[in-house]
C-alpha positions in Angstrom: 0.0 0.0 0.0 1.7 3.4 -1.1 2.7 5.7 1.5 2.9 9.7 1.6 4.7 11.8 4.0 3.7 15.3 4.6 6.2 17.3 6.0 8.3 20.6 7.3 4.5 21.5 9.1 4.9 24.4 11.1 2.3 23.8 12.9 0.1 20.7 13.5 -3.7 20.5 15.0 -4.2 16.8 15.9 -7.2 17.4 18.4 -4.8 14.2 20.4 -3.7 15.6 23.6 -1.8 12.9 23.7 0.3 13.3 20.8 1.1 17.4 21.4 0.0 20.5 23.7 -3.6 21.1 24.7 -7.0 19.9 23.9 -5.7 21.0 19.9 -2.6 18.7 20.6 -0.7 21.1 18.7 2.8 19.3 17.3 4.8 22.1 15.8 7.6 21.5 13.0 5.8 18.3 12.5 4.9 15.5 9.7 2.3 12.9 8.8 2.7 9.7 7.2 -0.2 8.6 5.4 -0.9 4.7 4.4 -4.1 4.1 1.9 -7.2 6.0 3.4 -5.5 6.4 7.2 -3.1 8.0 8.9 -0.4 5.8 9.9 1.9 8.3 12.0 1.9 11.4 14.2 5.1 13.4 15.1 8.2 15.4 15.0 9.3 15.8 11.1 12.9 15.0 12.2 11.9 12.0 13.7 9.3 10.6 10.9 9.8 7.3 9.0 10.5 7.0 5.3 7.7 6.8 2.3 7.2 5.8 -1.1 5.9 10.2 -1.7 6.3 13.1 -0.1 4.6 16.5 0.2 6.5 19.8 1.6 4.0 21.8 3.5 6.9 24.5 3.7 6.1 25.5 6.9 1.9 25.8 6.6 -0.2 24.9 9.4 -2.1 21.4 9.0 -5.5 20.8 10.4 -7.9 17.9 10.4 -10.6 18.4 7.3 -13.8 20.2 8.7 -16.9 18.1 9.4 -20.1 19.8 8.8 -22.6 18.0 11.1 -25.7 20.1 10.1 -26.2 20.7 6.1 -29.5 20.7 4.1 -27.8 19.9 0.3 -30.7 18.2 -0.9 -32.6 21.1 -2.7 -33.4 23.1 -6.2 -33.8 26.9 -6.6 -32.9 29.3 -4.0 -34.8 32.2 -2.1 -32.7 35.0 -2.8 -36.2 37.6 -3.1 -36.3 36.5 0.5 -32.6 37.0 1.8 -33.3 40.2 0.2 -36.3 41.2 1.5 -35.3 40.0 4.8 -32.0 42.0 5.1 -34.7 45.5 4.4 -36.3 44.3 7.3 -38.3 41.5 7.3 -38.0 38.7 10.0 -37.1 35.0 9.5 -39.9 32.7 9.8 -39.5 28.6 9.0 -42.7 28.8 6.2 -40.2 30.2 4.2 -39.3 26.1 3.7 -41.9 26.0 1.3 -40.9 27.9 -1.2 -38.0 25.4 -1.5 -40.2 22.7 -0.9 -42.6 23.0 -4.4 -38.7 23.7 -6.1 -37.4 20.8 -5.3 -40.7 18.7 -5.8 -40.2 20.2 -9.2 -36.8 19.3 -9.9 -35.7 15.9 -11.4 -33.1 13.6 -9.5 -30.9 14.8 -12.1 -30.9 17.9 -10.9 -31.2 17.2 -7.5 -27.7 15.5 -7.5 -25.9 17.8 -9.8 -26.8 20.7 -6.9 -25.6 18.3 -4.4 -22.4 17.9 -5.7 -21.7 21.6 -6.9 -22.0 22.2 -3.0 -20.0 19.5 -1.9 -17.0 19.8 -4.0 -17.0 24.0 -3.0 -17.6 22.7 0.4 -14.4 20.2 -0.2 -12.5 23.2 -1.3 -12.7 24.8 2.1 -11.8 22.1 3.9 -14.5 20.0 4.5 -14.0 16.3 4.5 -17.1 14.8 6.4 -20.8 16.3 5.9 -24.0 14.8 7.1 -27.1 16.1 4.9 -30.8 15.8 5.5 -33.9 15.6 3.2 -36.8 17.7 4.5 -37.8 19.9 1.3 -39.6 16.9 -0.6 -42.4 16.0 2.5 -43.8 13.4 0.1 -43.5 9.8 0.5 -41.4 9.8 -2.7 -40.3 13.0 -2.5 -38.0 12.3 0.9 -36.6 8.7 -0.3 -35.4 10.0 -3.4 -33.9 12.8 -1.5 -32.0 10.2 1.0 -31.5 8.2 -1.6 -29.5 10.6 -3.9 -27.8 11.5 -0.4 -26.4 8.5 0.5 -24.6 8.0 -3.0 -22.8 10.9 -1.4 -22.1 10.4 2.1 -22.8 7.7 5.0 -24.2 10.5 7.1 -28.0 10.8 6.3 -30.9 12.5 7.9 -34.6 11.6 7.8 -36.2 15.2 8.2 -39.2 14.8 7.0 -40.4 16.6 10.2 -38.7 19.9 8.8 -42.6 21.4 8.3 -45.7 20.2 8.4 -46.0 19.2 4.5 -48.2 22.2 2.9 -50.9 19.3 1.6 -52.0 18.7 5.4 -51.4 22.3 6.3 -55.4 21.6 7.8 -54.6 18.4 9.2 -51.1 18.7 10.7 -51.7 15.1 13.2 -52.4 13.3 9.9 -48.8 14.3 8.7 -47.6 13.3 11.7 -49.0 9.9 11.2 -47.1 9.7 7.6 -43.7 11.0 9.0 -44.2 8.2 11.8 -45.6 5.5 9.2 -45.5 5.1 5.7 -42.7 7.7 5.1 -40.1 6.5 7.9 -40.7 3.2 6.0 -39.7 4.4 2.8 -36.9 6.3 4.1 -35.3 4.3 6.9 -33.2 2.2 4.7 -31.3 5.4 2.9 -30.8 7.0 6.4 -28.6 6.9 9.5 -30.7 9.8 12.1 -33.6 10.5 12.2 -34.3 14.5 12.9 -37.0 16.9 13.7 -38.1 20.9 13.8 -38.9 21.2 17.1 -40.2 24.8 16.9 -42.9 27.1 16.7 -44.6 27.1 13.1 -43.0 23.9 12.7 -43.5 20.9 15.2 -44.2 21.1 19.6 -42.4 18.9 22.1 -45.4 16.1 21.7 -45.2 16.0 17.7 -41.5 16.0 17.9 -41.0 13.5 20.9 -43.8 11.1 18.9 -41.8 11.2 15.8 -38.0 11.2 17.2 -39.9 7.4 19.3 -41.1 5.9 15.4 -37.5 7.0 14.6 -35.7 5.1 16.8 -37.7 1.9 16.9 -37.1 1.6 13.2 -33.4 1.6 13.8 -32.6 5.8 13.6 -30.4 7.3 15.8 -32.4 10.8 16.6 -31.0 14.6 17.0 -33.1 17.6 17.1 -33.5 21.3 15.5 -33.9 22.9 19.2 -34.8 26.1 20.6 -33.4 28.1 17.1 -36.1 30.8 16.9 -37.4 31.0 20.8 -37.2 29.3 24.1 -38.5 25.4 23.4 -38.8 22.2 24.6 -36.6 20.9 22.2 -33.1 21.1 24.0 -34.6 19.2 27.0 -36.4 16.6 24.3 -33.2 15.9 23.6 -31.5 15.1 26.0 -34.0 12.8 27.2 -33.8 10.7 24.3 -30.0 10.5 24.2 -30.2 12.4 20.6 -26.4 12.9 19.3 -26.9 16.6 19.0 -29.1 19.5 20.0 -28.7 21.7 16.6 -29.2 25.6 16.6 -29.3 25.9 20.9 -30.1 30.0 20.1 -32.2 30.4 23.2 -31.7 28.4 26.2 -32.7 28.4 30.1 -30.2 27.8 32.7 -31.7 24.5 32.8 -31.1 23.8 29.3 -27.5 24.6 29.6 -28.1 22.8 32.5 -29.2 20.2 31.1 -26.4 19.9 27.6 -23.6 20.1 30.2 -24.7 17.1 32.2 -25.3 15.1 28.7 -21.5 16.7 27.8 -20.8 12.8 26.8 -24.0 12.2 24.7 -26.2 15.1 23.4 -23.9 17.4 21.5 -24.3 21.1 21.4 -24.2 22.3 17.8 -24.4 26.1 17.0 -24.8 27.4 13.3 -23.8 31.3 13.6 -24.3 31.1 9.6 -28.4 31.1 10.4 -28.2 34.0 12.8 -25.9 35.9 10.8 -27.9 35.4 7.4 -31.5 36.0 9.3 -29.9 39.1 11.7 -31.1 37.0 14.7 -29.4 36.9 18.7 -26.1 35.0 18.1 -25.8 31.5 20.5 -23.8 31.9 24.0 -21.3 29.3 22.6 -19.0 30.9 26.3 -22.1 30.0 28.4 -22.6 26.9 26.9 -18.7 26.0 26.8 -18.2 27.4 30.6 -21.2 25.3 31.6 -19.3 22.2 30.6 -21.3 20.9 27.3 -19.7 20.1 24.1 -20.2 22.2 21.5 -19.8 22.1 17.4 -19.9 24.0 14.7 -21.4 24.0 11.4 -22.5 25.4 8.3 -26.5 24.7 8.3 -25.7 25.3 4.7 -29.3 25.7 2.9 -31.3 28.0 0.4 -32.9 29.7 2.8 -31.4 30.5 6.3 -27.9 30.0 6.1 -26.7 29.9 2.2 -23.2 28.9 3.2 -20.5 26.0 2.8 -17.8 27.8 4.3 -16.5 26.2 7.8 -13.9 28.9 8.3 -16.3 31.2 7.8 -18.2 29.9 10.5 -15.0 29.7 12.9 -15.0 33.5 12.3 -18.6 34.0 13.4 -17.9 31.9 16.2 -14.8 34.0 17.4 -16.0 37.0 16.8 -20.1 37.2 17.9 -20.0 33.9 20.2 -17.0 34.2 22.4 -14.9 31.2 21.1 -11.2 31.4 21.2 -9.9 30.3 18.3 -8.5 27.2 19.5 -12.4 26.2 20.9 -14.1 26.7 17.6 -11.3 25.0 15.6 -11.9 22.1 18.0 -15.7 22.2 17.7 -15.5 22.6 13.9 -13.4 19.2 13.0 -13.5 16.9 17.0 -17.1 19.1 17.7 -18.7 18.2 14.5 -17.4 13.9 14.9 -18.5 14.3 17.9 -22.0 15.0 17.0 -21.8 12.1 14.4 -20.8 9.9 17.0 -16.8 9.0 15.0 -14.2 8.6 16.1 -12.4 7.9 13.0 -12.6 11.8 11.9 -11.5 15.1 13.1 -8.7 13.9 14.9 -5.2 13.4 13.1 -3.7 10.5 15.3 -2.9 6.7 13.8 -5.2 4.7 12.9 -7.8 7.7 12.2 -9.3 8.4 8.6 -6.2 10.4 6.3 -8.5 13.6 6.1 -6.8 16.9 6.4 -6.5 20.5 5.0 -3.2 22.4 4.9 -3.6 26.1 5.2 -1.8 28.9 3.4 -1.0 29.7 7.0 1.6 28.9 10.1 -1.2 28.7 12.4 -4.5 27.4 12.5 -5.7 31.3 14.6 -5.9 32.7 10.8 -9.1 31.1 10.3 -10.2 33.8 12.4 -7.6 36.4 12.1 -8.0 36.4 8.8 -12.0 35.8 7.8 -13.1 35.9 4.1 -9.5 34.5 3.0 -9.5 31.5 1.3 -6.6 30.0 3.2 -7.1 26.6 2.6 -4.6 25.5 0.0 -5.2 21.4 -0.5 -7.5 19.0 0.9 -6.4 15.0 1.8 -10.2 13.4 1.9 -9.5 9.5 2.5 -5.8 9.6 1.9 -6.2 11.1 -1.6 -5.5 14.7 -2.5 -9.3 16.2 -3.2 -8.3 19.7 -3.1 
């Protein structure tokens, strides 16, 4: 199996406290020794073993590739009349969904998959390796199996949403949808998907819908996490929690007992903020500091969709996170590669140690702090997805 060293890294974020300083476990004038699609050795460049290839990273910082927890790829059109009209004033609301909804209805799978892509390989460009996706714009029978279906061509990490909104053909009889997310629709869509996730959210679904449907989930084999508490206080956080959910996903407005509540499930529920959302919808930015000091664990992620958070850009969301949610740098780099496995539930990704998956992103960079020190840059400069150069 061929072998590739990377080398002459100035500066090298393994997320191993074991293998360097810190939660980051920052090695500095390090090198990695890739074998196949894994990492096969950690260190000092002076002390690294021999390989068939190598790669000078003269002197750039190395991180693990980004995963994106929390993306909604599966879609046709865009609402850009609505960004618009919302940045003149008008607030966010989740019936803007179905706008995207009769779009996508529309589109054929052709179409459907040629989006996904386009979004995946700029998403790869910036860094990110892993991505989990959801379906949730179809709300049809069909509509959300083809989505998971053309999803998991793409990546194992696939979420059954179609509790995103009530559908708008049972927009009079909102417990009969229920019944279809819960029956005939989880059927269809179970065997494409890995979670099983809900809107747990005013103009969307309450604690009872969402606890009913997050149950059917799980008996047929889904592993559930939760949109919670994104656009005002909620059960959803606590809903959660209860139910051992991987993550709680937007965690915008929260009691003391929901932090509460997230700190004490530190080693289960996951706390994943998307500052994209409230920095595309003007909206109160999450207390990632609260959350952090409280003990939970926290990711990031893009939320990348037409509507609320039109971006693929991880170190864009680092910069959010730094700037408008108290992070240090060295927090939302963690919460944006370890964070975001965490809230998948790997431990094969987002660490840089042997035996982990060989995915990685060299910056044009000595330190990994320029994601935020320098936001808008596009400072990743190549991409190892799987042990192969992507980027």
């Amino acid at each position: 199996m061929t072998t590739t060293l990377i080398t002459n890294i100035g500066s090298l974020v393994t997320n191993d406290p074991a293998l360097g300083e810190g939660p980051l476990g920052l090695v500095e004038d390090a090198a990695v020794v890739i074998e196949g699609d894994r990492i096969a050795w950690v260190g000092e460049a002076a002390k690294a073993p021999s390989a068939d290839a190598a790669f000078d990273a003269q002197g750039r910082a190395v991180i693990p590739g980004f995963v994106d927890s929390h993306s909604h790829l599966v879609f046709a059109g865009d609402r850009t009349a609505e960004f618009n009209a919302r940045m003149s004033g008008r607030s966010y609301s989740a019936g803007g969904i179905r706008t995207t909804v009769a779009a996508t209805r529309a589109a054929s799978d052709a179409e459907l998959e040629a989006n996904l892509v386009r979004h995946l390989d700029e998403a790869r460009r910036q860094g990110t390796t892993t991505f989990e996706t959801k379906s949730g714009y179809g709300l049809t029978v069909a509509d959300e199996a083809r989505a998971l279906r053309i999803a998991a061509a793409h990546t194992e990490e696939v979420t059954y949403l179609g509790a995103h909104i009530v559908s708008p053909d049972y927009a009079e009889d909102p417990a009969a949808y229920v019944d279809l997310v819960t029956g005939e629709m989880l059927q269809a869509c179970a065997p494409y998907a890995r979670w099983v996730d809900v809107f747990c959210e005013k103009g969307a679904f309450d604690g009872d819908q969402a606890r009913a449907i997050l149950t059917a989930g799980a008996a047929a084999g889904l592993i559930p996490r939760v949109h919670a508490n994104q656009l005002s206080y909620g059960p959803g956080v606590q809903l959660a929690v209860e139910l051992g959910a991987a993550s709680a996903d937007h965690c915008t407005h929260l009691t003391d007992a929901d932090v509460d509540a997230l700190a004490q499930a530190a080693d289960t529920t996951v706390a994943t903020l998307l500052p994209g959302a409230e920095f595309s919808t003007r909206a109160r930015w999450p207390d990632a500091r609260r959350l952090l000091d409280a003990g939970a664990t926290v990711a990031l992620s893009t939320d990348c969709n037409p509507g609320s958070s039109y971006t693929s850009s991880m170190p864009f969301c680092i910069a959010l996170a730094v700037r408008d949610m108290r992070m240090t740098p060295d927090e939302a780099v963690w919460a944006a590669t370890a964070g975001g496995a965490r809230a998948l539930r790997r431990t094969d990704i987002g660490v840089l140690a042997a035996g982990a998956r060989a995915d990685l992103a060299l910056l044009d960079a000595p330190s990994h702090v320029h994601l935020a020190y320098r936001p808008g840059v596009p400072l990743v400069s190549a991409v190892w997805q799987r042990g192969v150069r992507a980027a």
